[in-house]
C-alpha positions as CSV (number, residue, x, y, z in Angstrom):
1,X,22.2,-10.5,32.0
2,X,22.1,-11.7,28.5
3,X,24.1,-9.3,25.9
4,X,22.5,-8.1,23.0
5,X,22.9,-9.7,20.2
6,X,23.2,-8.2,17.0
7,X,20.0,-8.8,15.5
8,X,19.0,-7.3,18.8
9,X,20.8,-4.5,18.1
10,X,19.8,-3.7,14.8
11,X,16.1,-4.1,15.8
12,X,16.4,-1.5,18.3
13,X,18.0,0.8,15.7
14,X,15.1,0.1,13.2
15,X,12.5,1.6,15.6
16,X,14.5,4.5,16.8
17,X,14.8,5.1,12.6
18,X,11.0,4.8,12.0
19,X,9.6,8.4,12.1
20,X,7.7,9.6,15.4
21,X,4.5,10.2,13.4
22,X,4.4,7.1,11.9
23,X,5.8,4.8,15.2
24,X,2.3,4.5,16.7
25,X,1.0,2.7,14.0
26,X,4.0,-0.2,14.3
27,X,2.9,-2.9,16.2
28,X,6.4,-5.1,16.0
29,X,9.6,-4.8,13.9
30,X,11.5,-8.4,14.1
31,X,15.5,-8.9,12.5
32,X,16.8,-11.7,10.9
33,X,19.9,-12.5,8.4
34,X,19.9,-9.3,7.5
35,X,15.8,-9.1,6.9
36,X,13.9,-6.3,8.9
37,X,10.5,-7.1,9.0
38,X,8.0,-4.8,10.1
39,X,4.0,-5.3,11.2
40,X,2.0,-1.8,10.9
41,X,-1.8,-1.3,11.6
42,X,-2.9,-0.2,8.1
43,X,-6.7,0.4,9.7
44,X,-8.9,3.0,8.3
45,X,-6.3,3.4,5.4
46,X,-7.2,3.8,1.8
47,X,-5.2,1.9,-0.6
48,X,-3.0,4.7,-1.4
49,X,-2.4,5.9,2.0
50,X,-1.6,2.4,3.0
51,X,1.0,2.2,0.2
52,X,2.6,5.6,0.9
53,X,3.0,3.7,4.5
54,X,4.6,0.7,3.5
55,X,6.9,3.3,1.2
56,X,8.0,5.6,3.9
57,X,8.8,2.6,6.5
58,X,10.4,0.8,4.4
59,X,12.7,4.2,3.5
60,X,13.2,4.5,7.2
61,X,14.7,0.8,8.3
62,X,16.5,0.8,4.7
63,X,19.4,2.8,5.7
64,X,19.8,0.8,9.0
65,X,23.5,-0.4,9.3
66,X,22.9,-3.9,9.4
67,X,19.8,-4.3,7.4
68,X,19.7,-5.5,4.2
69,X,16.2,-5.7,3.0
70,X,12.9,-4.5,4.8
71,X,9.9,-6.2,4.5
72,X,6.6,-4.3,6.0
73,X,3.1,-6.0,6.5
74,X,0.2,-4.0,6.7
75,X,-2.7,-5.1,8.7
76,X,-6.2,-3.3,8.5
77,X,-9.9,-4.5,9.1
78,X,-11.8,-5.2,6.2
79,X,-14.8,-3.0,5.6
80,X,-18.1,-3.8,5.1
81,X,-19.2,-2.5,2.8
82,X,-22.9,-2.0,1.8
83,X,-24.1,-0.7,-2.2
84,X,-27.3,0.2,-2.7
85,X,-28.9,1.1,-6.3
86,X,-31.3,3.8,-7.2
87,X,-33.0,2.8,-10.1
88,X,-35.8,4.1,-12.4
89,X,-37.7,2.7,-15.1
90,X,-37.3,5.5,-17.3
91,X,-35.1,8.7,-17.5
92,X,-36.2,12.4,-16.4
93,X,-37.6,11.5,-12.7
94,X,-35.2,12.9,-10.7
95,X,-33.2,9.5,-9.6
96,X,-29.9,11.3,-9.8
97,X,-31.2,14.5,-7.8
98,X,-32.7,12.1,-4.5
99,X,-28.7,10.1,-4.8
100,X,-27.2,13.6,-4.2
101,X,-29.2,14.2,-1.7
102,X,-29.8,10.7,0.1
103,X,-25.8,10.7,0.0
104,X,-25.3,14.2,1.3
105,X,-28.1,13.4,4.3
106,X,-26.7,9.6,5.1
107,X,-23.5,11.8,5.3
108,X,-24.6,14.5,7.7
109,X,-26.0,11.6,10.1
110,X,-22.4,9.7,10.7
111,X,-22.6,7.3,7.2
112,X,-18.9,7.1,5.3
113,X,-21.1,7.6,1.8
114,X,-19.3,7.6,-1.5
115,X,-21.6,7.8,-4.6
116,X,-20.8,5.9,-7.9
117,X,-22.7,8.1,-10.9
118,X,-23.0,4.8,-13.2
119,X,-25.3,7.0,-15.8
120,X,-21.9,6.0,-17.9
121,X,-23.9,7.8,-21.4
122,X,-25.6,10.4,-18.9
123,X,-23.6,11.5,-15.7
124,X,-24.7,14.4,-13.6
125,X,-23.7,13.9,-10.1
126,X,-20.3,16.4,-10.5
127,X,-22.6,18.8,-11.2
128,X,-24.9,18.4,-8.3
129,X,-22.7,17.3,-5.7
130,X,-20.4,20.6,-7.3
131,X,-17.5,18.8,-8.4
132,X,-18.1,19.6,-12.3
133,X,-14.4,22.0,-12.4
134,X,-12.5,18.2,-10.6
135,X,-10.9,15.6,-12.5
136,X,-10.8,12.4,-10.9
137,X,-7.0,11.4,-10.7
138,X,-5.5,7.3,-10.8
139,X,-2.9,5.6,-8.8
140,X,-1.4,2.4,-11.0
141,X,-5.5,1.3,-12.2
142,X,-7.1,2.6,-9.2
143,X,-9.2,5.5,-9.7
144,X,-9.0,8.0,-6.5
145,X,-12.2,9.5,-5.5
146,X,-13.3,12.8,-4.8
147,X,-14.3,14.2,-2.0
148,X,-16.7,16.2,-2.2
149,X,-17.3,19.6,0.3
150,X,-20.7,17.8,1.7
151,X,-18.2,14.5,2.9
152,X,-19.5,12.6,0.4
153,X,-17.0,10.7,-2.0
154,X,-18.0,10.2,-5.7
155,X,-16.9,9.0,-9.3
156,X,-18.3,10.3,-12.3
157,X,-17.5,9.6,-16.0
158,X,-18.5,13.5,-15.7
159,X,-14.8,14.0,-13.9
160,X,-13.4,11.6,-16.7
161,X,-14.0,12.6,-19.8
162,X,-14.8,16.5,-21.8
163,X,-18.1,18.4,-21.0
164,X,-20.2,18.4,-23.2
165,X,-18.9,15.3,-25.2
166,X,-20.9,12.2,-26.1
167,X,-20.1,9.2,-25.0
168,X,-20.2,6.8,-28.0
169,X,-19.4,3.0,-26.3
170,X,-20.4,-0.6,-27.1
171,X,-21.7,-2.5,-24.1
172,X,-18.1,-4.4,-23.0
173,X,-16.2,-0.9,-23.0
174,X,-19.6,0.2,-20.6
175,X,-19.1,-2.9,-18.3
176,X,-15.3,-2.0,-18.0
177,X,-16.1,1.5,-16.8
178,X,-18.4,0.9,-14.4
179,X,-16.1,-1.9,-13.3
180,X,-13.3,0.8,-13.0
181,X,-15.8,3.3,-10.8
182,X,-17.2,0.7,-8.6
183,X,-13.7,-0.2,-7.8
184,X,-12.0,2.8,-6.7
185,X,-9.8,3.3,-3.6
186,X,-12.6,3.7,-1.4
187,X,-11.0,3.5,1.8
188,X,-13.7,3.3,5.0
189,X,-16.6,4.0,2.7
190,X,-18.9,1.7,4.3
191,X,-22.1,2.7,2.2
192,X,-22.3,3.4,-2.1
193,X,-25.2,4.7,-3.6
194,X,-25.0,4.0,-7.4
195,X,-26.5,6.2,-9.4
196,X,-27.9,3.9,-11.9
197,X,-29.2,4.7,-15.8
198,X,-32.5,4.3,-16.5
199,X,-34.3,1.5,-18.2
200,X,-32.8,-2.2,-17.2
201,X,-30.0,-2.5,-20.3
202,X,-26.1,-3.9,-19.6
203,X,-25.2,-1.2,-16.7
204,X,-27.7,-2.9,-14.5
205,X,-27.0,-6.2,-15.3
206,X,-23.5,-5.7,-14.9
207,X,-23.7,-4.0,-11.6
208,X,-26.2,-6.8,-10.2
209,X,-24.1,-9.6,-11.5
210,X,-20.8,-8.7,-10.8
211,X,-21.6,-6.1,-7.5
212,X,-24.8,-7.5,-5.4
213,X,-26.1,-5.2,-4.2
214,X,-27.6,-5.0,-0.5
215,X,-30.5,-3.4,-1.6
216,X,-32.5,-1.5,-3.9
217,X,-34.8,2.0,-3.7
218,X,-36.6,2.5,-6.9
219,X,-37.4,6.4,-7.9
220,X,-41.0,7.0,-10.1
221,X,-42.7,10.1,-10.5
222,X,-47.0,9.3,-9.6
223,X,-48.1,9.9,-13.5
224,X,-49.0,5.4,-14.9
225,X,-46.4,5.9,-17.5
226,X,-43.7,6.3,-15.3
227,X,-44.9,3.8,-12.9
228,X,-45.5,1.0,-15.3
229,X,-41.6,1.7,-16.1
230,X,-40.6,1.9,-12.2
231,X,-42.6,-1.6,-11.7
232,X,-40.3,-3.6,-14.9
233,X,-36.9,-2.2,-12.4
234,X,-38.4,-3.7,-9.6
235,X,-39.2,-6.8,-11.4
236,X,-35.5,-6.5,-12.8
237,X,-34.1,-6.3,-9.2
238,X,-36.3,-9.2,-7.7
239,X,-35.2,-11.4,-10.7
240,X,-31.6,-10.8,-9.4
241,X,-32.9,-11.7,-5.7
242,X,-32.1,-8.0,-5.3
243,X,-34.3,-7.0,-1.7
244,X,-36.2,-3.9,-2.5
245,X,-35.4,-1.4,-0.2
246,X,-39.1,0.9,-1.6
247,X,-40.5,2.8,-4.1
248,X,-39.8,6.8,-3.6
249,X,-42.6,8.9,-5.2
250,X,-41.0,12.2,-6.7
251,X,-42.3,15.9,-8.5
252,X,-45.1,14.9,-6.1
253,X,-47.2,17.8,-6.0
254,X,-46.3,21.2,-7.2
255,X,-46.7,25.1,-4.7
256,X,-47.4,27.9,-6.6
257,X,-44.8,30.1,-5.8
258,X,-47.0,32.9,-5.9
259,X,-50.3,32.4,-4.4
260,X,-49.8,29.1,-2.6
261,X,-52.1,26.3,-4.6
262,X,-50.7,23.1,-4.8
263,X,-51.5,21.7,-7.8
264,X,-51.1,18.0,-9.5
265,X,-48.9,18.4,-12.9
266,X,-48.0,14.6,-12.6
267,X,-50.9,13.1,-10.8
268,X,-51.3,12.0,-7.1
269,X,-50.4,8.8,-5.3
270,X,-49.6,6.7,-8.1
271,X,-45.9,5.8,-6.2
272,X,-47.7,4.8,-3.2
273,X,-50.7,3.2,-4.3
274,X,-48.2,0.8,-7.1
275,X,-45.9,0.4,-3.7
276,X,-49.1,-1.2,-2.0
277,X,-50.4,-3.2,-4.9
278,X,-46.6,-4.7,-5.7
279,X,-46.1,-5.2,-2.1
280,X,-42.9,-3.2,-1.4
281,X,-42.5,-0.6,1.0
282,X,-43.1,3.1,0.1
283,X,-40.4,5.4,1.4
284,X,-42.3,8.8,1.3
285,X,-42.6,11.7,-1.9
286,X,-40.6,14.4,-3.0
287,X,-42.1,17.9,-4.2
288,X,-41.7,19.1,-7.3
289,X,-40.4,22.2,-6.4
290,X,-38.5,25.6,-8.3
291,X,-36.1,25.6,-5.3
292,X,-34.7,22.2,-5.6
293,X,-34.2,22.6,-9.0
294,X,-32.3,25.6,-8.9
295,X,-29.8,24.4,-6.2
296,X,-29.2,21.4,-7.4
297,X,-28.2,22.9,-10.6
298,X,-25.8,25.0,-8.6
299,X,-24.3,22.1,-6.9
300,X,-26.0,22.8,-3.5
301,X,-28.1,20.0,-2.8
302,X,-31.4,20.7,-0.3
303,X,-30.4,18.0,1.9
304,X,-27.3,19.9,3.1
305,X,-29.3,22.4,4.9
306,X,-31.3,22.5,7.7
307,X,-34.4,24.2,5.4
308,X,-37.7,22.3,4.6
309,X,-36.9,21.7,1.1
310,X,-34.1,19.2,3.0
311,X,-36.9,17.3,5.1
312,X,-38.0,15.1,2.5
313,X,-34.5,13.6,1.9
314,X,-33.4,13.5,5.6
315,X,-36.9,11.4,6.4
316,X,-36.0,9.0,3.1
317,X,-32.5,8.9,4.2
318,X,-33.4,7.8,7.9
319,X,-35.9,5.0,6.7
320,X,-32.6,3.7,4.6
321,X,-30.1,3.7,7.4
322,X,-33.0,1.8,9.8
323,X,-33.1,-0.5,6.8
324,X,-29.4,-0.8,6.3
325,X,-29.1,-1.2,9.8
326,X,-31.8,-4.9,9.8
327,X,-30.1,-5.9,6.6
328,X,-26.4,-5.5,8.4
329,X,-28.0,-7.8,11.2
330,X,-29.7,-10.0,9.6
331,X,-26.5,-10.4,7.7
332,X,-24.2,-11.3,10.7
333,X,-26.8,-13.1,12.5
């Protein structure tokens, strides 16, 4: 029988070092001149978990007699991820309030959903997601989302800078932050909805320059205005070869609370009938309804519950995953 040698040795008192909790993730530890080097699945990690990894192994084999200096490689499956962006033509058609709720309901069906609020001048998604008392915290440059209590994770300039203070940039500082939010530590997110400004300035150019996105769904509310706004985005996103995930008609017809008449404040159909003309699919309406706009001011967005108010967003949210899901395959096929 072959005596250990001392390599061998050491080795052996490198993994009885290493931490029960943290030995099933090592998948080989190897000693030589006085190097310990030590493979760990890193899988499902964040970038800051996978560094506070590599930190406490490398504090467990360091005190080793025999071992000199630890070096610890972290392997982990890259996610794919896919961004989509919900865009408007114009502001004040409730773009920010279907994100919320498309994230919250793509959540609640399995999705890892993290929402990036890239209304840099205009952000709102603390509040309806109720995050607007968090700050968002960094680790080196890496921002560190939130989590929110409906298992979405966001970033919001909301978390970043004072309520209530305006936002006074130049278009470079603009590209930087959204830069900054798009690139957080992410971790398995496998889906961002980016909560995009209106209108078609440098935020969207920078986001479908730099970030691709796998698709686009395109909020308007029915009224020709609005629409004739909603159809320059779209033309925006096809000039970017941008696919057009479809056109989402919201404030689509009003219930009077008291006796029951639906009425039309906004007109009827425009969404769908521009979504036919255009040639894009038309992903359903949204009410214009008291409720909704009470809870999402109260950070309790519809789609979280199992009410009616929710249905709209859950059906929305279902055609995007079936159209997440042909894009993914298409993708790999």
């Amino acid at each position: 029988m072959r005596a250990m040698s001392s390599d061998d040795a050491v080795k052996q008192a490198v993994l009885q070092a290493i931490p029960p909790e943290l030995s099933g993730m090592v998948r080989s530890v190897s000693m030589r001149d006085g190097v310990a080097t030590v493979i760990a699945d890193a899988g499902g990690l964040g970038r800051s978990a996978a560094a506070q990894l590599q930190r406490e192994l490398e504090e467990a084999a360091s005190p080793v007699a025999g071992v000199n200096e630890v070096r610890v490689a972290l392997m982990a499956d890259k996610v794919q991820r896919q961004i989509v962006a919900i865009g408007s033509g114009k502001g004040g058609v409730g773009k920010s309030t279907l994100t919320a709720n498309l994230a919250v309901a793509l959540a609640k069906s399995g999705r890892k959903v993290g929402v990036v609020d890239a209304d840099i001048y205009g952000p709102s998604q603390s509040v309806l997601l109720n995050a607007a008392d968090t700050k968002l915290r960094a680790e080196g440059k890496m921002l560190i989302p939130h989590e929110s209590e409906y298992g979405v994770k966001m970033v919001s300039m909301g978390q970043l800078v004072e309520a209530g203070k305006a936002i006074a940039w130049r278009g470079p500082m603009v590209g930087s932050a959204l830069g900054q939010l798009m690139e957080a530590d992410w971790g398995e997110t496998d889906l961002l909805l980016v909560d995009l400004p209106p209108g078609t300035g440098d935020v969207q150019l920078t986001m479908l320059q730099k970030f691709k996105p796998t698709g686009a769904v395109v909020v308007s509310t029915p009224q020709d205005l609005a629409l004739i706004d909603a159809t320059r985005a779209i033309d925006l996103f096809r000039q970017a070869q941008v696919p057009i995930v479809g056109i989402v008609e919201n404030m689509s017809g009003y219930q009077c609370p008291s006796c029951g008449e639906v009425s039309e404040p906004f007109g009827q159909g425009g969404a769908e009938a521009a979504a036919t003309a255009i040639e894009v699919p038309f992903l359903g309406h949204v009410p214009l309804a008291m409720e909704i706009r009470i809870a999402s001011d109260d950070g309790k967005p519809p789609a979280a519950s199992e009410g009616a108010l929710g249905a709209p967003f859950a059906e929305i949210a279902a055609q995007l995953q079936q159209w997440l899901g042909q894009s993914a395959m298409n993708y790999t096929g």
